[in-house]
C-alpha positions in Angstrom: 231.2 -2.1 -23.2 229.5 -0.1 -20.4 229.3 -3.1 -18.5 232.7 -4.6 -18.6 234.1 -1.0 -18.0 231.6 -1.2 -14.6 232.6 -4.9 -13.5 236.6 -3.8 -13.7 236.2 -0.5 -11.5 234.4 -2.6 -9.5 236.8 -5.3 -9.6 239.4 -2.4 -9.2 237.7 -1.2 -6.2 237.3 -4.1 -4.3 241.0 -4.9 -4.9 242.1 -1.7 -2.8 239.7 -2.0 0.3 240.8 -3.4 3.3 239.2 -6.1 5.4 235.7 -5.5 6.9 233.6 -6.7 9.6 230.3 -7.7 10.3 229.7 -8.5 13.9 231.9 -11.3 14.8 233.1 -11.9 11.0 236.2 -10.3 9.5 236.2 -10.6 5.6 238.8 -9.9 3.5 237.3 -9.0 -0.1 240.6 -10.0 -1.8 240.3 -13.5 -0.8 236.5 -13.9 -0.2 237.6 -15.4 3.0 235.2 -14.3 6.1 236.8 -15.8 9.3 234.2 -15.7 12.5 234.0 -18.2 15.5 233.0 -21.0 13.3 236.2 -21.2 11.1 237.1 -19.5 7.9 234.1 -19.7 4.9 234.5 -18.8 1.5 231.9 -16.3 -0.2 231.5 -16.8 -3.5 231.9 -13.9 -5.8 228.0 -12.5 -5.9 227.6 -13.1 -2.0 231.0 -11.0 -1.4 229.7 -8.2 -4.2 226.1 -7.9 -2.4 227.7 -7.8 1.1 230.4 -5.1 0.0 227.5 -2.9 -1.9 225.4 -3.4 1.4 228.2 -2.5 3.8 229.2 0.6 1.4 225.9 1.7 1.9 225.2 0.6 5.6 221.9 1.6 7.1 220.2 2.0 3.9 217.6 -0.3 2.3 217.6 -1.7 -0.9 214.7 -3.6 -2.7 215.2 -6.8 -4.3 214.4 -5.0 -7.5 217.2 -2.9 -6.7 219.7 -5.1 -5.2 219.8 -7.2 -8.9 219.8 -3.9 -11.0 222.9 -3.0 -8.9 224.6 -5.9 -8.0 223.3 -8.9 -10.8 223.0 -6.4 -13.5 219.6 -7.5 -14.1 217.2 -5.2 -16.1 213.9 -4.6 -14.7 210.8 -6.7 -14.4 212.3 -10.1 -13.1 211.2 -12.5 -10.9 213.7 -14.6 -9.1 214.4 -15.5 -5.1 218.0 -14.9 -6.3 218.3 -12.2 -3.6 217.0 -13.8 -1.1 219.0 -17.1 -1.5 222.2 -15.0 -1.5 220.8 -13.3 2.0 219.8 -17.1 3.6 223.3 -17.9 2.2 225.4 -14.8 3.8 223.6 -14.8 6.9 224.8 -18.4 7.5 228.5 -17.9 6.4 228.7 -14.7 8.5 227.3 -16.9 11.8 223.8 -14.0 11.5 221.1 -16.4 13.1 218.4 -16.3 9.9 215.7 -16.5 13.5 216.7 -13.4 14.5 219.7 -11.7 12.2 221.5 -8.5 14.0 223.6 -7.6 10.7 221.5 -8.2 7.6 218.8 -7.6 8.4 215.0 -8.3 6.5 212.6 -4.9 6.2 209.5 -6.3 5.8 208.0 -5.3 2.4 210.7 -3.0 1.8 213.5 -5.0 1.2 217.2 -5.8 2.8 219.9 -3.4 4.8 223.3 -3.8 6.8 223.1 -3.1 10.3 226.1 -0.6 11.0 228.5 -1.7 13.4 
């Protein structure tokens, strides 16, 4: 029960928040809708959950084993490129060259962050 009571204060909490950006995108985490020079691309629900837990927590860097115990739930111990998918996927939808990103960014043997600003 734990967990559904989690997933609806999060759902609950994304529900109030106003749009964000991330450089030149603008997302709206009602909708899923980011809109940046390229058009309008829709996240899919795990892509907007990572990117609103990264951009509530801008600047700070989160392992991989982190990033699924707080956003996938997952329980310790597994071994998936989930996260990293989902980071190839955003950075593409938010128009964040994977070559060089500027917003979400890759910390070498660490793990992932959001680039304030």
């Amino acid at each position: 029960m734990g967990t559904v009571e989690l997933t609806l204060a999060e759902e609950e909490k994304r529900r109030t928040r106003t749009a964000i950006e991330v450089g030149p995108s603008r997302i709206d985490p009602h909708s899923g809708a980011a809109q940046n020079p390229k058009g309008e691309q829709r996240l899919r629900r795990k892509e907007l959950e990572l990117l609103m837990f990264l951009h509530e927590n801008a600047g700070a860097i989160f392992s991989r084993d982190e990033l699924l115990r707080r956003v996938w739930n997952y329980q310790g111990g597994v071994l998936t490129r989930t996260v990293d998918q989902t980071v190839a996927t955003l950075r593409r939808k938010l128009n964040d060259d994977s070559a060089r990103p500027k917003r979400l960014i890759t910390v070498y043997g660490i793990g992932y962050r959001l680039q304030p600003g």
